[in-house]
N, C-alpha and C positions, 0 to 999 in steps of 0.2 A: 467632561468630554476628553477622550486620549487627543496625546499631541494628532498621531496620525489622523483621527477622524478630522481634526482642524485640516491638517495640510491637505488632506483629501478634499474637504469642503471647498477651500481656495482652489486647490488646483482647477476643479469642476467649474465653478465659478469662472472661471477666467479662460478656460481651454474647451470646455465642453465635454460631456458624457462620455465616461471609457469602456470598452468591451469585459462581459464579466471576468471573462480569465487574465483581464489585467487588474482588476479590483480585485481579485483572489491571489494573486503574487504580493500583494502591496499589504494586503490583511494578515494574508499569513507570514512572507517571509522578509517584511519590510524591518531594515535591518532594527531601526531606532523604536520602530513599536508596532512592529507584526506582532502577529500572535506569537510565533515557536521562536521568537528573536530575543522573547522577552518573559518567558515565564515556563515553568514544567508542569504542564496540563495532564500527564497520566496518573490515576489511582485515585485513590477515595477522596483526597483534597484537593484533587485538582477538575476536571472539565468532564472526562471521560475515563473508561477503562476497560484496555484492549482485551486479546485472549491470556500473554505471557502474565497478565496480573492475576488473573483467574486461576488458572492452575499449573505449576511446574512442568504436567504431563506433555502441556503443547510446545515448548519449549525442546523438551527434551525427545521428543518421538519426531520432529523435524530435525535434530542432529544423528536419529538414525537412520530417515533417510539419508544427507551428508553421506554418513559414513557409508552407508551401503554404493553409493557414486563411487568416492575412494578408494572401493576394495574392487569394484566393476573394473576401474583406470587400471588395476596393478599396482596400487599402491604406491605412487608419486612421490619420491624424495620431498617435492617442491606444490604447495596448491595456496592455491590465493582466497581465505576466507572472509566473502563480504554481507556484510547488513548492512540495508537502506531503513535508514530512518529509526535508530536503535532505541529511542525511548530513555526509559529508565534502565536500560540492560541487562535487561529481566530476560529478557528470550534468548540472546547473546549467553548467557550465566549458567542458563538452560541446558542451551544446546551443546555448551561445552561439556558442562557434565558428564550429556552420554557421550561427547567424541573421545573422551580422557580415557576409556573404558576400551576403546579400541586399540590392539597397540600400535604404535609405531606411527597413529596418525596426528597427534598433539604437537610431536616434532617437525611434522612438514607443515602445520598452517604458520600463515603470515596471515595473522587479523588485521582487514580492514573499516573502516566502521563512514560509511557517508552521514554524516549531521553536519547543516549550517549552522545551528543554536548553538550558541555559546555557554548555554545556561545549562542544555542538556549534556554537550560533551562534557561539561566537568562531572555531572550525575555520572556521565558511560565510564569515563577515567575511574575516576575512584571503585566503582565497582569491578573496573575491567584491568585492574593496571597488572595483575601480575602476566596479563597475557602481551602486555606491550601494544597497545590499539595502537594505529595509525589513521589517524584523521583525515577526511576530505570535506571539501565542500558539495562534491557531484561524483559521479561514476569516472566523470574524463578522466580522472589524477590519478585512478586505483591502475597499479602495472596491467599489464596483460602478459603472456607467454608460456603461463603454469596454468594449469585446469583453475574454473572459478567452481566454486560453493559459494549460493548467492540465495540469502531470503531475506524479504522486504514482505511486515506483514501491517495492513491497513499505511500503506506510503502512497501508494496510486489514488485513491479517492480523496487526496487532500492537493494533488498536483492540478492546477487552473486547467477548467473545461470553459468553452462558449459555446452559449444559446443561441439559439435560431426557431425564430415564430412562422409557421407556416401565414402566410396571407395572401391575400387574392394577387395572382400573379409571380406567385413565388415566395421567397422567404424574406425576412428584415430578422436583423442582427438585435440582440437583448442584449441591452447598456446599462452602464449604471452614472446617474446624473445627481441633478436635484429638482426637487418640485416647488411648486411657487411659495414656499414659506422657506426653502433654502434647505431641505432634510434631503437627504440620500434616499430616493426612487430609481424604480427600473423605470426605462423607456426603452423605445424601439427605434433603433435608426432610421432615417427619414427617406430611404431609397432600397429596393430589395437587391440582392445579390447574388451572384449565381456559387452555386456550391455544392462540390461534389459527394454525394451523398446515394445509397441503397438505391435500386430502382422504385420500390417501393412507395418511397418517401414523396414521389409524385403523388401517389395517391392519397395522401395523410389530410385529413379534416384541416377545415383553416380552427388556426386555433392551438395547433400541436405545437408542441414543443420538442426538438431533438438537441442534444448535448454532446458538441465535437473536443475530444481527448486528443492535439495534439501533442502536447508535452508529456503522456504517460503514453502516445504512442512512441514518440521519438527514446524517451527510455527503456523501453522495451525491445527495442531496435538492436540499442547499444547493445544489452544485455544478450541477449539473441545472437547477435553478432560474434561477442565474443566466445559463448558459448558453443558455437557452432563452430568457433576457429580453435578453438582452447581445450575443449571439452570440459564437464564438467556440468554443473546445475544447478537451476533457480528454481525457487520457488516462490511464486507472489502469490499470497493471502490475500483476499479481502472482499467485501460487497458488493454485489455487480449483477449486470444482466447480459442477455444478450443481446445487442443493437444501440441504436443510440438512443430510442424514441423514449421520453418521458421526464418531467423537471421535476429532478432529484436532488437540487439544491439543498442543502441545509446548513445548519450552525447546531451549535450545544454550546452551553454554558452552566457550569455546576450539575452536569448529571441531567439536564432540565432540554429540550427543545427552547430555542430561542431564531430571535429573529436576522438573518441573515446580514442586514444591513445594516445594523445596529451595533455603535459603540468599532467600528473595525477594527479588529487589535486586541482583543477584548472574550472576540467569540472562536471559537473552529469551525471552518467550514471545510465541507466534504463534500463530493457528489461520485453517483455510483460510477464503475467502472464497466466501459463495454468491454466486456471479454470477449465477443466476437470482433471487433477491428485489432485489440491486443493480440489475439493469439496470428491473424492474418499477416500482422508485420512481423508477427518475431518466425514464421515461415518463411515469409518472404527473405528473410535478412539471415536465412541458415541455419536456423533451429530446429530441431523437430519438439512437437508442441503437443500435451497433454492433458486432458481438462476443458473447460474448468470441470473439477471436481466438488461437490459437496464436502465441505470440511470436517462432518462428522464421519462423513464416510470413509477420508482418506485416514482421520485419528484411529477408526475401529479396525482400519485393514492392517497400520502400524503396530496395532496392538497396545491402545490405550488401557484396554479392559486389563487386560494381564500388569503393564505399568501400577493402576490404582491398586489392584489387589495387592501387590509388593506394599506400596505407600501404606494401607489402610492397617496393615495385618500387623495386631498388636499395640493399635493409637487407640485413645480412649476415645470413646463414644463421639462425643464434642468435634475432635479432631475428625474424624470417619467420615461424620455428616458433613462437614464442610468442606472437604476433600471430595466427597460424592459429588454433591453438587456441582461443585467449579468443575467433575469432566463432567457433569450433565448440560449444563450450562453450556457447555462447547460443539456436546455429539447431537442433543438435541434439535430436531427440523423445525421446532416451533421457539429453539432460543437460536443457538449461531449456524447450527449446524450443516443448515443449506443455505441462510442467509449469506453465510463464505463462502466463498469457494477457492480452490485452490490452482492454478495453472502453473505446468511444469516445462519447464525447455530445456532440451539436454542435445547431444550434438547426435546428428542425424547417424541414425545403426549403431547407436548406444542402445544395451538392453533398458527396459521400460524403467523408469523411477521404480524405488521402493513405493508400495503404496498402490500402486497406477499399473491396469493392465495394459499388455502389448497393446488390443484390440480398441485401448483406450486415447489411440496416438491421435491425432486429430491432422487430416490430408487436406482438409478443401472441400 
C-alpha cells in the first residue's frame, strides 16, 4: 500500500469522508505521493499516451496556428509563450519547430512552462533548456502585459471535479470514505444540497449523476481574462462533452482501465470536460470563444495532410506506415479525432484562429 493510501485511510477514519474533488487533488498532486508528484506517466512505459507522443504533426500544426496569432498582432517585439501541463516536452519541442521557421518570432517568445512535478520539470529542462524555460507552479506567476500564446493539451480533465447524485428531493454530494472493512468507498452525504445547476437538471431521473469543474472553470477564467486584456491565444485540447450530466470518472494504469479508488498515488484519474460551462466563463471574463472543435477537424484544416506528405516522402516503407497511422490515429472520428476537441479564446475582434471559422465564434 503507498504511504498516501495509509494517510488517506487515517485521515477518513478519524475525520470522515471527503468530497471527490478533494480526493483527486491529494491523488494526483499530493506532493510526497500524488500520482504527477512522483513519477513520469507519459509514453509507452509509463500509464498513458497523449497526441504530442503519437505524432510530431500535432505538435507542430498548433505552433502554426501560434504563429499565425503573432503575425495577426503585427508582430510583437514582446509575447509571452505558455504550456500547461508540458509532459515530457514533446508538444513544447514540436511547436517550436515550426515557430523557428517564422522569422523574427523565436526572438520575442519568453517560454513559460506551468508544471508542479518535480520529476517532469527536470524531463521539460533537459529537453527544453536551450530555450531557457521558466517554471511555475500555476498560471498566477506567468507575467502578464505582452500578448499570451497559451496550449494546454489533455491538463483540464485531470484538474478535481465533484459529483452530485440526483435523489428524491434534490441532490446529495458523492464522497469518498471507507466501508466496514476500512477500504476506500464512495458514499453519499447524508443531507442534499442546493446547487446551481442547468434548468434542466430538475428534470434528470433520480439516479443521475452530474460532474461540477470548478477549478478548470476558475482556470479558464484566468486564461480568458488575460487573453482578452493581452491579446493573443489558447488553445485547450482534450475529451469532453457538452454539459455536465454523466459519471466519467476514471483512472488508467499501465495502458489498462483501472479502478479509481485503488492504490491513490498509484493511478491517473481524469474526468471529461464540460466545454459548454468552460467556453461560458471564459466569455464572461472577456474572451471571445471558439469551438469546441473536433480535433481532427481542426488538424485537416491546419493542413496536417500536406505536413505528413513532407514527413513520409522518401522514408522507407516501415517508417511511412507508422508515421501514417499516428496522423490517423489523431484525425480519425472513431480514434481521437472527435473524441478531442479543441476550444480557442482570443481577444474579442481578433480575426478567427488559424484553423477555426469566423462563423465558428461561439455568442451565447
Amino acid at each position: 500500500m503507498s504511504t498516501l493510501a495509509e494517510r488517506l485511510r487515517a485521515s477518513l477514519a478519524r475525520e470522515g469522508p471527503i468530497p471527490l474533488d478533494r480526493f483527486m487533488a491529494l491523488a494526483l498532486l499530493d506532493r510526497r505521493g500524488g500520482y504527477y508528484a512522483t513519477r513520469t506517466p507519459i509514453g509507452a512505459a509509463g500509464d498513458f499516451t497523449t497526441a504530442p507522443e503519437i505524432s510530431q504533426c500535432f505538435g507542430e500544426l498548433l505552433g502554426v496556428a501560434l504563429a499565425r496569432t503573432w503575425l495577426d498582432l503585427g508582430r510583437p517585439e514582446r509575447v509571452i509563450l505558455v504550456e500547461l501541463g508540458p509532459g515530457r516536452g514533446t508538444l513544447m519541442h514540436d511547436l517550436l519547430r515550426a515557430l523557428r521557421g517564422v522569422p523574427g518570432l523565436a526572438s520575442a517568445l519568453a517560454l513559460h512552462l506551468v508544471e508542479p512535478s518535480p520529476s517532469l520539470r527536470a524531463v521539460q529542462r533537459e529537453r527544453l533548456h536551450s530555450y531557457a524555460p521558466r517554471f511555475h507552479d500555476s498560471l498566477a506567476t506567468v507575467p502578464t502585459g505582452a500578448p499570451l500564446l497559451l496550449v494546454a493539451n489533455e491538463v483540464l480533465d485531470a484538474l478535481p471535479v465533484r459529483q452530485l447524485v440526483r435523489v428524491e428531493g434534490g441532490w446529495r454530494e458523492r464522497l469518498v470514505g471507507l466501508d466496514d472493512d476500512g477500504r476506500l468507498a464512495f458514499v453519499l452525504a447524508p443531507v442534499t444540497i442546493r446547487v446551481d445547476l442547468p434548468d434542466a437538471a430538475g428534470d434528470l431521473p433520480i439516479g443521475t449523476v452530474v460532474e461540477l469543474g470548478r477549478a478548470r472553470e476558475a482556470l479558464v477564467a484566468e486564461i480568458a481574462r488575460r487573453v482578452g486584456t493581452d491579446g493573443g491565444l489558447a488553445l485547450l485540447v482534450d475529451f469532453g462533452r457538452l454539459g455536465p450530466v454523466g459519471d466519467s470518472l476514471r483512472a488508467v494504469r499501465a495502458h489498462a482501465a483501472a479502478d479509481p479508488l485503488d492504490e491513490p498515488g498509484t493511478v491517473d484519474l481524469a474526468a471529461d470536460v464540460d466545454f459548454a460551462a468552460l467556453r461560458e466563463v471564459a466569455r464572461e471574463r472577456g474572451a471571445a470563444v471558439y469551438g469546441p472543435l473536433g480535433q481532427g477537424v481542426l488538424l485537416e484544416r491546419l493542413g496536417i495532410g500536406l505536413r505528413l506528405a513532407r514527413l513520409v516522402a522518401g522514408r522507407p516503407a516501415a517508417v511511412r506506415a507508422q508515421l501514417e497511422a499516428g496522423v490517423r490515429r489523431l484525425v480519425e472520428p472513431e480514434a481521437m479525432g472527435e473524441r478531442f476537441k479543441v476550444l480557442a479564446l482570443t481577444a474579442p475582434g481578433a480575426p478567427a484562429p488559424a484553423g477555426f471559422l469566423a462563423e465558428e465564434e461561439w455568442r451565447g
